[in-house]
VOPAGU-2260 file (C-alpha; in pm, 1 decimal, decimal comma):
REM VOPAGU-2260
SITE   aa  ch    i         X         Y         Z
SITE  UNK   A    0    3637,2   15845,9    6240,6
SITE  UNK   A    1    3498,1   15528,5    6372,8
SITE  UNK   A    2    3132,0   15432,1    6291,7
SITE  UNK   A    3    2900,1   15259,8    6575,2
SITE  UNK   A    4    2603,6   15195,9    6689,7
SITE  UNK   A    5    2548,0   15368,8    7008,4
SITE  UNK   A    6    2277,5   15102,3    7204,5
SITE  UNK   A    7    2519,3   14791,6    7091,7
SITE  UNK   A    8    2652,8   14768,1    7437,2
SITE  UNK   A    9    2784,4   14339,8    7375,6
SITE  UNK   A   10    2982,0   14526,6    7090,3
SITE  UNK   A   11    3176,8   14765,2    7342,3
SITE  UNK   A   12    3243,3   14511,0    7623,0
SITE  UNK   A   13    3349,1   14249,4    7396,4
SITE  UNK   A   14    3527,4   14419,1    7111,6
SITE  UNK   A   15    3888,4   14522,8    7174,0
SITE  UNK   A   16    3923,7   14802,3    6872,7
SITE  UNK   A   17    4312,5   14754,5    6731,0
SITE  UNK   A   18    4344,6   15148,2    6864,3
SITE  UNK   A   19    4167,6   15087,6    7208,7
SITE  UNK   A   20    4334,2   15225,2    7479,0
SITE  UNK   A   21    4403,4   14898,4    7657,9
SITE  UNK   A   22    4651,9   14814,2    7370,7
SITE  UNK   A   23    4877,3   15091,6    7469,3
SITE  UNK   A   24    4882,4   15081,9    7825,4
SITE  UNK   A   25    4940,3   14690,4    7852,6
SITE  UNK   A   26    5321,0   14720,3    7919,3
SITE  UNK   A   27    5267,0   14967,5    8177,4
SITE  UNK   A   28    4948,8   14780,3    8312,1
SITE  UNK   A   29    5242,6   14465,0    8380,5
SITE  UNK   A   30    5483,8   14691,3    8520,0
SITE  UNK   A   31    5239,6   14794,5    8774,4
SITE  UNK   A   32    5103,4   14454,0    8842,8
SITE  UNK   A   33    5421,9   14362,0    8971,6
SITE  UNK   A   34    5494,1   14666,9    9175,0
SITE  UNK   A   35    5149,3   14580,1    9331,5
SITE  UNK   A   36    5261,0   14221,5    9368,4
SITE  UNK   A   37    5542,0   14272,9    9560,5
SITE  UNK   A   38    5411,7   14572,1    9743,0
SITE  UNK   A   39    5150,2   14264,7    9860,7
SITE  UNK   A   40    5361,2   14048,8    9929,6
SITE  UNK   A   41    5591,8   14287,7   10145,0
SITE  UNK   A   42    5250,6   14361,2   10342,3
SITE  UNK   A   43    5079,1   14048,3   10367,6
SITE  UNK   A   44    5443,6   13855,5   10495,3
SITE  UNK   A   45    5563,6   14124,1   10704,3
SITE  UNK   A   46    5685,3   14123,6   11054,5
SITE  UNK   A   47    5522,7   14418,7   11156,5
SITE  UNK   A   48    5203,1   14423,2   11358,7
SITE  UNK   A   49    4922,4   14379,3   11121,1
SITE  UNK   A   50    4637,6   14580,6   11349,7
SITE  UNK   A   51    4895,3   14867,3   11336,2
SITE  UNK   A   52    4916,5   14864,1   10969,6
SITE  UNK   A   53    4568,5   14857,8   10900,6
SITE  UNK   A   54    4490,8   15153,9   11188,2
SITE  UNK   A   55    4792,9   15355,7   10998,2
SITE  UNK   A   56    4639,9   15272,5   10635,1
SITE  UNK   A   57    4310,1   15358,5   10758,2
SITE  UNK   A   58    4373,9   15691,8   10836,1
SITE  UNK   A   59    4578,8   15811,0   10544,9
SITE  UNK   A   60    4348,7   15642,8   10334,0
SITE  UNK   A   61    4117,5   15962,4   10454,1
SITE  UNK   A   62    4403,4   16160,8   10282,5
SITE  UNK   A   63    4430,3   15945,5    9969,2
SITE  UNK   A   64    4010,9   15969,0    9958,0
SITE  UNK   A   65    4094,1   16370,1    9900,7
SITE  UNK   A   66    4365,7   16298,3    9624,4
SITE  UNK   A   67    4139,0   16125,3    9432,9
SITE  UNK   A   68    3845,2   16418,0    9448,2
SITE  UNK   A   69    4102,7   16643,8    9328,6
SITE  UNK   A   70    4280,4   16412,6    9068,8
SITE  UNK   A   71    3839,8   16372,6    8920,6
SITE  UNK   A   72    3797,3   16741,6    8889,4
SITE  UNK   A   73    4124,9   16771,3    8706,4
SITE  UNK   A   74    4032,8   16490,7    8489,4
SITE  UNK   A   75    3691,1   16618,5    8412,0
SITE  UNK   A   76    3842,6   16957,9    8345,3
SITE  UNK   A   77    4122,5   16748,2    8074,2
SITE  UNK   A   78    3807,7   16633,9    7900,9
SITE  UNK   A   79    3567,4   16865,6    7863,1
SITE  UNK   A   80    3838,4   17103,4    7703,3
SITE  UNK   A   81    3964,0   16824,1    7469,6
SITE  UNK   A   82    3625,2   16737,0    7363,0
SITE  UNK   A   83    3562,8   17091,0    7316,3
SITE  UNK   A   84    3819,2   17148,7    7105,5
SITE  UNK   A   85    3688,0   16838,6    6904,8
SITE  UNK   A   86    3370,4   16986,9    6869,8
SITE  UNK   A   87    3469,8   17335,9    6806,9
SITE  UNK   A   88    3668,5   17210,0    6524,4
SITE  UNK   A   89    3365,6   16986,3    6399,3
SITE  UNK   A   90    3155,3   17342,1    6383,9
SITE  UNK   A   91    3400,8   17511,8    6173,7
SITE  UNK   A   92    3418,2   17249,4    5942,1
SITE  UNK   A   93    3021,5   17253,9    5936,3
SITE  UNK   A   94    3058,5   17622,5    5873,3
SITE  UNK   A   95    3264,4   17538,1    5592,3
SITE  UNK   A   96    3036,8   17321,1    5414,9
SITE  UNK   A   97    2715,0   17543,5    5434,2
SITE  UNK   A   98    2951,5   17829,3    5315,3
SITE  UNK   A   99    3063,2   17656,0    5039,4
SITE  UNK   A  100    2714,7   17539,2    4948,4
SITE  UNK   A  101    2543,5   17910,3    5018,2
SITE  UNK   A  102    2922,3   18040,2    4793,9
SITE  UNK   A  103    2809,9   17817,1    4505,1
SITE  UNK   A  104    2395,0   17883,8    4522,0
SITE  UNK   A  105    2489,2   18317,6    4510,2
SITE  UNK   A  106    2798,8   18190,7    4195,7
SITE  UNK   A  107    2554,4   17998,4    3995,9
SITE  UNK   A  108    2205,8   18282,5    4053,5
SITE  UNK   A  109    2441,1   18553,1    3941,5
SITE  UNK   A  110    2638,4   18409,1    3668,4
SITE  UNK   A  111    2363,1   18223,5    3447,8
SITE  UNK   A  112    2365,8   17910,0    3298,2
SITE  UNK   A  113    2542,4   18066,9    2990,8
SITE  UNK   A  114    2891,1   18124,7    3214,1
SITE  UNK   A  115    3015,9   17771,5    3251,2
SITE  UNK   A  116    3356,1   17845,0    3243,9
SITE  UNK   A  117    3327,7   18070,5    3513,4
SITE  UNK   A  118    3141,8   17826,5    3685,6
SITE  UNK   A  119    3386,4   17562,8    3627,2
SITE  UNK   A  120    3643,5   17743,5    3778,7
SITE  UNK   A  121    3478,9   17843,3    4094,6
SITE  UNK   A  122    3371,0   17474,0    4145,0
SITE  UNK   A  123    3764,9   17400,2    4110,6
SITE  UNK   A  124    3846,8   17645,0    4374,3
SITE  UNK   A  125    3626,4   17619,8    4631,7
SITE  UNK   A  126    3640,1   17254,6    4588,6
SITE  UNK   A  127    4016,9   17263,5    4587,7
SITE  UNK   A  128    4003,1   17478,6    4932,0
SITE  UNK   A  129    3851,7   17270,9    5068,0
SITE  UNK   A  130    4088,7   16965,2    5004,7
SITE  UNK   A  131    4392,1   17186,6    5108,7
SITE  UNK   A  132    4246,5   17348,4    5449,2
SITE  UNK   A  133    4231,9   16942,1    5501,4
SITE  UNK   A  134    4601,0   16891,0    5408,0
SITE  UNK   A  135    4690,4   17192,6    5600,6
SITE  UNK   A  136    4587,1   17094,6    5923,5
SITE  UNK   A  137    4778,9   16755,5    5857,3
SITE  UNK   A  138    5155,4   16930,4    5839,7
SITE  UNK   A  139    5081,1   16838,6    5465,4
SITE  UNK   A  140    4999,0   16971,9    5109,5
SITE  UNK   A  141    4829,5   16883,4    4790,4
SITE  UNK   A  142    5013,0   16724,6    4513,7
SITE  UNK   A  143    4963,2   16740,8    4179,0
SITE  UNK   A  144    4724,3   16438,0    4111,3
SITE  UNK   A  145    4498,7   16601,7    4421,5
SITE  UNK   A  146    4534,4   16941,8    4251,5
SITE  UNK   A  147    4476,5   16767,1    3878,9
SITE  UNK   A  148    4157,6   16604,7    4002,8
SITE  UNK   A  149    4029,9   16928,3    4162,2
SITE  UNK   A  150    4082,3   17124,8    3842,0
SITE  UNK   A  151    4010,9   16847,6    3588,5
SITE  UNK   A  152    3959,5   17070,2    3270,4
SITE  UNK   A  153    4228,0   17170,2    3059,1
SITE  UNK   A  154    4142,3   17544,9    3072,8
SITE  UNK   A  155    4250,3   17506,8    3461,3
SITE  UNK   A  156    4581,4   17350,2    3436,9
SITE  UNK   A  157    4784,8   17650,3    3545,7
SITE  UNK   A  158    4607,2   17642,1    3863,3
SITE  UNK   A  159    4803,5   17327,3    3925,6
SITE  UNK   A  160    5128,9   17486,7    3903,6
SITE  UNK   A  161    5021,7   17789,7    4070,9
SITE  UNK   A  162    4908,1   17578,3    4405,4
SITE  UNK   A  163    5225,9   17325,4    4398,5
SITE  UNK   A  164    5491,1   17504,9    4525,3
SITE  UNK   A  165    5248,0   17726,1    4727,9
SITE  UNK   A  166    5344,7   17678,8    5084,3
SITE  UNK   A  167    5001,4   17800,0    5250,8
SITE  UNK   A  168    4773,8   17624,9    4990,3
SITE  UNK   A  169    4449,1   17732,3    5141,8
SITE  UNK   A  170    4583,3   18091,9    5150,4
SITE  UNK   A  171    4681,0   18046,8    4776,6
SITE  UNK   A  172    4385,1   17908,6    4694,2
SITE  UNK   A  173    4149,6   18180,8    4857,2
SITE  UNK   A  174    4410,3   18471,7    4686,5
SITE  UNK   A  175    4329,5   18335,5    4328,2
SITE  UNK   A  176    3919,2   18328,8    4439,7
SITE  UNK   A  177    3968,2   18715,8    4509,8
SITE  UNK   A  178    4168,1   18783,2    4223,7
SITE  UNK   A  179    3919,0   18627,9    4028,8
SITE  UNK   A  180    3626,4   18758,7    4123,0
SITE  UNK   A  181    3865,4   19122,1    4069,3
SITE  UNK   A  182    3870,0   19004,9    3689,7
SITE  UNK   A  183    3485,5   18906,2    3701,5
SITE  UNK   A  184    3369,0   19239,0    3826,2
SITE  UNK   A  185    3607,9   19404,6    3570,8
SITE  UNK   A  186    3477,3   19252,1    3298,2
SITE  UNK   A  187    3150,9   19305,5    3411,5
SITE  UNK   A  188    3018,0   19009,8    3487,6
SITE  UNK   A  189    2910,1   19087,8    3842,0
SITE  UNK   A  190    2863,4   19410,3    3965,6
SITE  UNK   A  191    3010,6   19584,4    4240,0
SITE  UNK   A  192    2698,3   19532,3    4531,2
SITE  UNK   A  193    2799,2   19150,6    4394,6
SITE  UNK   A  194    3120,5   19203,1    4458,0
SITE  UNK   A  195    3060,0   19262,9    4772,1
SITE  UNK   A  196    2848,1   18979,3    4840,4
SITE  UNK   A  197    3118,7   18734,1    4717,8
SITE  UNK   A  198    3362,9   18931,4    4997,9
SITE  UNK   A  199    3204,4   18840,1    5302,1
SITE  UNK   A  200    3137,6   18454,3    5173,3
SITE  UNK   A  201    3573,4   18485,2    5097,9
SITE  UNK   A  202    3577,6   18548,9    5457,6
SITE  UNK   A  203    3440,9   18334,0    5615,8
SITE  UNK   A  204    3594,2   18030,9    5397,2
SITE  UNK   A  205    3926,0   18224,1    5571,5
SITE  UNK   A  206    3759,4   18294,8    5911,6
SITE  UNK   A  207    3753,5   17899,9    5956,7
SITE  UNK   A  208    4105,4   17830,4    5817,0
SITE  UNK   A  209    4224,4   18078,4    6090,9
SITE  UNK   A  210    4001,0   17923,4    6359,2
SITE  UNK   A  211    4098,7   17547,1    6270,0
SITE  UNK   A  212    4490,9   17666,9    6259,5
SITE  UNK   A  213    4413,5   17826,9    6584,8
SITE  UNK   A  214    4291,7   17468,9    6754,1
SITE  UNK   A  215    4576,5   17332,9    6568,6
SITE  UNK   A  216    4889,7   17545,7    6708,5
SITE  UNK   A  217    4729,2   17577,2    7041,0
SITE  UNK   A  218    4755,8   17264,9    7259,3
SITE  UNK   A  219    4676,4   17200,1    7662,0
SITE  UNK   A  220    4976,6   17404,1    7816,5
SITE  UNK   A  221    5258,6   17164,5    7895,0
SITE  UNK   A  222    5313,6   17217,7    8220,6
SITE  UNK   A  223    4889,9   17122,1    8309,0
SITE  UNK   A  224    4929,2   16817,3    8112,8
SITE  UNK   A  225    5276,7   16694,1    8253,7
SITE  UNK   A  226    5112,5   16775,8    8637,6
SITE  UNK   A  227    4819,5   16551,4    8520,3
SITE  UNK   A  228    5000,3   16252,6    8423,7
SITE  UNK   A  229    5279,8   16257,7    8710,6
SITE  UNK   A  230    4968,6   16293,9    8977,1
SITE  UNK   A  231    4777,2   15955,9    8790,9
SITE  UNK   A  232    5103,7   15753,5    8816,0
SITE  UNK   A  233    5215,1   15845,7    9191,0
SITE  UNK   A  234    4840,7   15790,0    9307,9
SITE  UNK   A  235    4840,9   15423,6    9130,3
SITE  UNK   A  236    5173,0   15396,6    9298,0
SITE  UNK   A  237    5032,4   15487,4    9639,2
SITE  UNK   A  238    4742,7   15293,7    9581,4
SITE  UNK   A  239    4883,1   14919,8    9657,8
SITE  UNK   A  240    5071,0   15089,8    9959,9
SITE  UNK   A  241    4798,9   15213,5   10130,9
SITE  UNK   A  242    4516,3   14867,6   10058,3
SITE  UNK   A  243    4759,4   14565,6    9993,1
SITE  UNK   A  244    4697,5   14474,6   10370,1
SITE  UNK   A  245    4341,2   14507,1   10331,7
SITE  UNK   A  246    4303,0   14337,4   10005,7
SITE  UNK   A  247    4596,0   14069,6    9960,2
SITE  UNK   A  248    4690,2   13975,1    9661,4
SITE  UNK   A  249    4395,6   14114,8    9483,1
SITE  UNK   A  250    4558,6   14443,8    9487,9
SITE  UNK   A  251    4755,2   14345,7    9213,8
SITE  UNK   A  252    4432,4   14338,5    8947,3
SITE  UNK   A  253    4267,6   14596,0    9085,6
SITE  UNK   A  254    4530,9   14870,0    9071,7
SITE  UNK   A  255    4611,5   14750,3    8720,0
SITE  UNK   A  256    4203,3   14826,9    8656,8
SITE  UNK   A  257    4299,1   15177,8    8812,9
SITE  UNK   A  258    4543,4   15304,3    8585,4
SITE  UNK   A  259    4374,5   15155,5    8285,5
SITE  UNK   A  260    4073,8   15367,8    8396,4
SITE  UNK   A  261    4284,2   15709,7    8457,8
SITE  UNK   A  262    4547,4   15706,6    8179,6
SITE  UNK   A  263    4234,8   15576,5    7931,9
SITE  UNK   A  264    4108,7   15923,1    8029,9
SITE  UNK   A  265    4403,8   16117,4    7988,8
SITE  UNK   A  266    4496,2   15924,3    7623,8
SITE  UNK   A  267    4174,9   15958,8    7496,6
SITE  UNK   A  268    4143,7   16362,5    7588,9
SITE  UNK   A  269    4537,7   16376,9    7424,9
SITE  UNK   A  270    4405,0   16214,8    7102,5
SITE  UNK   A  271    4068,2   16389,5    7070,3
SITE  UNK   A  272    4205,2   16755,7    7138,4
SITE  UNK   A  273    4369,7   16793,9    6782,9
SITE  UNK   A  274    4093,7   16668,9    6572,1
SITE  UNK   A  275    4235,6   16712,1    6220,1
SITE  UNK   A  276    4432,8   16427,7    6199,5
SITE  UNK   A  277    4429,4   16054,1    6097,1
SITE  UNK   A  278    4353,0   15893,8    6431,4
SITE  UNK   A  279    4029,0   15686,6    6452,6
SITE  UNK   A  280    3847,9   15959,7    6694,0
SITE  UNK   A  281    3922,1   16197,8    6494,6
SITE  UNK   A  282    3701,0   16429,6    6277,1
SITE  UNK   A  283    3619,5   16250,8    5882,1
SITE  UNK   A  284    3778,7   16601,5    5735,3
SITE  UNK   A  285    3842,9   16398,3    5405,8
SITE  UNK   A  286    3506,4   16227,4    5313,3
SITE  UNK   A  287    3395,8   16653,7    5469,2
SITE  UNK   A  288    3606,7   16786,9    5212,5
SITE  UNK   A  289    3464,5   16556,7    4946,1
SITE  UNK   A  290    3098,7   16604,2    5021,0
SITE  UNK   A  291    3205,5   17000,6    4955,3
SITE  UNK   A  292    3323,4   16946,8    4648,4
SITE  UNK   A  293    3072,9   16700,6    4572,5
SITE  UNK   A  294    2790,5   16952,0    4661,6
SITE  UNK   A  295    2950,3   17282,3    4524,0
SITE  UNK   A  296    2995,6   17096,7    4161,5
SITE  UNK   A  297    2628,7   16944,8    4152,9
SITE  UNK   A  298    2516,0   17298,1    4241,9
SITE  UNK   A  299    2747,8   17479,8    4000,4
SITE  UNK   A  300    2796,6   17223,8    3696,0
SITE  UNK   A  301    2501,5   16963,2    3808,5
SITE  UNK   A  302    2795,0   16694,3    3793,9
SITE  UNK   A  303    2803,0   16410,0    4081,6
SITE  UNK   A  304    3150,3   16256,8    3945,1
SITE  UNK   A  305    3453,0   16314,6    4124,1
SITE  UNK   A  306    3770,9   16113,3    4108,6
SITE  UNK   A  307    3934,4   16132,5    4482,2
């Protein structure tokens, strides 16, 4: 996720970021600079009466006025649900990290300073989770010098095996946190009203992984998003049609400005509305998952040192 300072406006104008929109659309933005330029020049050199082109233009330009209402609330629409999946998905992982944290403050009250093994594990776990829900929303998994960092003492090693060939590694990862806090209230170190209390804090680490998976599998229905992007490319195409006679030859920079402006809206709401991967835009789930751990160890062990 990119860093800025919102008020730094000469930044913004100035600054073209490496994944800025205007990068991507530039062969496009030249194939439709010379469509406009020889849409203009067909107009401006033409035979036919130039009063009756402009009274013609004028009045489907009334029409064209409409298209372009309609094409704004569809575009507004493509946003706000893209950005609210991006900020659903920022929740949930803020859910995550005071769950983690209130997970770890209920471990360490009930357990005692004289359980650190116990401790140690749970700070492994939940830690680990963490790290794989991030993986898991990626298409990927953990491998074993994530999982060997996560559960760095030699008492945990077989968690490593267990979570390498898992193929839902948050899933896995949540299983062994129930079955061990099975073993913990069967040896008696927690009681059952405990028990209990450690449930519903299990749930909700799996309430989000179901929710984020949810944003994940669940895009903008295909056939709203193709409509979208074949109505933005036949109203730049129209566009040079309908003014070239009023505006020359500076049609040909103006309707290049246009489609930057409508497919910048349409790429940015495509890259924002799965927020769980790489791209610059979207959401810092590995320096998240790291402040988890971070936290949950310092609250369970009192250790700051982690090695991702």
């Amino acid at each position: 996720m990119i860093s800025y300072k919102p008020g730094d406006w000469f930044t913004f104008i100035l600054k073209i970021h490496k994944y800025e929109t205007f990068r991507q659309l530039i062969p496009l933005m030249i194939g439709i600079m010379a469509y406009s330029g020889i849409i203009g020049v067909i107009e401006t050199t033409s035979y036919v009466n130039s009063v009756k082109l402009i009274e013609l233009t004028r009045s489907i330009s009334t029409i064209y006025s409409i298209l372009g209402f309609t094409l704004s609330l569809m575009l507004v629409f493509r946003t706000n649900s893209a950005y609210e999946r991006w900020w659903e998905g920022r929740k949930l992982w803020g859910e995550l990290t005071n769950s983690s944290r209130s997970f770890a403050t209920h471990a360490y009250a009930i357990l005692g300073k004289e359980r650190e093994a116990e401790r140690r594990t749970l700070a492994s776990l939940i830690g680990a989770y963490a790290y794989a829900l991030r993986y898991h929303l990626k298409g990927e998994k953990m491998d074993r010098d994530m999982l060997a960092n996560a559960f760095d003492h030699p008492s945990l090693e077989f968690y490593v095996e267990q979570f390498l060939s898992a193929p839902h590694q948050p899933i896995a990862i949540n299983r062994a946190l129930v079955a061990y806090f099975h073993e913990l209230n069967a040896q008696g170190a927690i009681t059952a009203d405990q028990f209990l209390l450690f449930r519903n804090e299990l749930n909700k680490l799996i309430d989000v992984c179901g929710a984020c998976e949810r944003i994940k599998s669940t895009p903008i229905p295909y056939s709203y998003s193709a409509f979208l992007k074949k109505f933005i490319f036949f109203y730049v195409m129209l566009f040079p049609l309908l003014y070239a006679v009023h505006m020359s030859y500076f049609i040909i920079p103006v309707t290049a400005f246009i489609l930057y402006v409508l497919a910048s809206i349409e790429l940015i709401a495509e890259e924002i509305e799965d927020p769980f991967n790489d791209s610059p835009n979207d959401l810092p789930t590995f320096k998240m998952s790291k402040n988890i751990a971070m936290n949950v160890r310092q609250i369970l062990l009192g250790d700051h040192a982690l090695h991702f």
